[in-house]
N, C-alpha and C positions, 0 to 999 in steps of 0.2 A: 372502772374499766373504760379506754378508749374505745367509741363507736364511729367507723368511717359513715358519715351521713351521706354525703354522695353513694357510696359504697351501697348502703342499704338502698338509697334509691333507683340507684340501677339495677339492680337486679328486680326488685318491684318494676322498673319501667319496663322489663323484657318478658317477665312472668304475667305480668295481668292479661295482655292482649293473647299473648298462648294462653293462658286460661279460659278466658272471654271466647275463643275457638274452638277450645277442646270442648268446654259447656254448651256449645251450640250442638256441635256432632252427637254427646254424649244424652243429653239432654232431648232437643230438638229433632236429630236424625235418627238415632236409635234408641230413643222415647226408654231409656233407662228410668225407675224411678231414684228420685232422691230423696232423703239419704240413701244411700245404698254401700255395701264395700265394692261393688262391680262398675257402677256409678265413678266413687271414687279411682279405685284403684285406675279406668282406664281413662279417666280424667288426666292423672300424674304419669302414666305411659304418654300421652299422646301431649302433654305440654314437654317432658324431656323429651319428647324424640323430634316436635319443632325444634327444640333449643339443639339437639344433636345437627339437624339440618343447618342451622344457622350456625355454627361452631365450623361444622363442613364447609359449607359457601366461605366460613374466613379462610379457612386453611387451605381452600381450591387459591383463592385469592393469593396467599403467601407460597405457593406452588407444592402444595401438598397435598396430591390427589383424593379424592372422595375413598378409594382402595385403599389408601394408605395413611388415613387421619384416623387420629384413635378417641375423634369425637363421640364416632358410633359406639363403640364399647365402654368409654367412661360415662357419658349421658344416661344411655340407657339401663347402665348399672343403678341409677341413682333410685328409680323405683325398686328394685330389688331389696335395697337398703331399706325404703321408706316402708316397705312391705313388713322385712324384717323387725323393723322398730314398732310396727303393729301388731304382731304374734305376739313379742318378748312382753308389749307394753297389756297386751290381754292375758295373756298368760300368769304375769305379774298380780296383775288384778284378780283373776280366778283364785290365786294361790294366798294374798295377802293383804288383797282389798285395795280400796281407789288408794291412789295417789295420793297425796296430801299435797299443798301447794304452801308455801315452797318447800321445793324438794327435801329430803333430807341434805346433808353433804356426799353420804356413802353414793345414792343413786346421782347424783350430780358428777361425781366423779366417774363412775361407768358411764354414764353418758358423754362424758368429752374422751374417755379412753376408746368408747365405738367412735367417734365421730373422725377420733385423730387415726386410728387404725383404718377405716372407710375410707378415709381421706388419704393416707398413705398406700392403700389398695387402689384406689381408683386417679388419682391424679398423675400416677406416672405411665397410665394406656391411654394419657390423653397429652401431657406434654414430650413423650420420649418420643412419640413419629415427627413433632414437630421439631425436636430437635435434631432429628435422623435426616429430614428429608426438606426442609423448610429452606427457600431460598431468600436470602436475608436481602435479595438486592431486591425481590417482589415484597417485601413486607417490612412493617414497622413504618419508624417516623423517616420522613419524607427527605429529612438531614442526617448529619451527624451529630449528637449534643455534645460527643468527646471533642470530635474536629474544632467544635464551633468553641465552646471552650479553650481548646489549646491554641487556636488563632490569638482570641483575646487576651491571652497571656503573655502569647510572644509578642504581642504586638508593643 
């Protein structure tokens, strides 16, 4: 299986420091203890809903308003998800004990079936306002790559 490395590093580069904040709050300001599921759980609200913010400020940027970016509702669905994968994943367990590592194939398979389904639930309340409302002449790359391409052709 191809791994994008840059890929995986950015999104680490964007998470840790929302995490490193949300654990100061959670932690530091409202003296949760840890481990906790409360702990947790408003740990992974409060690092997606930086990242919802941050997703906004782009889309304000590509002129698609804070009211009208579907940052807020795909972002913040994402603990929803992660919550659900906590029930399903204890529930599991109650019913038929830990885990084994590595997975079987059958649980391997329902896991990319929620992920792809999750994924086809949540990615279109976050790219179809930008596609709705997005001013293409405020956002993206600074040129054209087709233009610039077809220069060098005709030339």
């Amino acid at each position: 299986m191809l791994v994008c490395l840059p890929c995986l590093y950015w999104h680490q580069l964007l998470r840790q420091p929302f995490q490193r904040i949300t654990e100061f709050i959670c932690r530091d300001i409202q003296h949760l203890r840890y481990p906790s599921s409360l702990a947790r759980y408003l740990n992974v609200i409060l690092v997606f809903l930086y990242s919802a913010l941050m997703h906004a400020c782009i889309d304000a940027k590509g002129g698609v308003g804070f009211h009208l970016t579907g940052a807020w509702a795909c972002f913040l669905l994402q603990p929803v998800g992660i919550i659900v994968e906590d029930i399903e994943e204890t529930l599991y367990t109650k019913l038929f004990g830990k885990l084994h590592e590595p997975a079987s194939l059958w649980i391997r398979v329902l896991g990319d079936i929620w992920v792809w389904c999750f994924l086809a639930l949540v990615a279109p309340l976050y790219n179809f306002p930008l596609m709705r409302y997005q001013d293409p002449t405020r956002n993206g790359a600074p040129f054209s790559v087709a233009k610039l391409l077809r220069s060098h052709f005709e030339a």
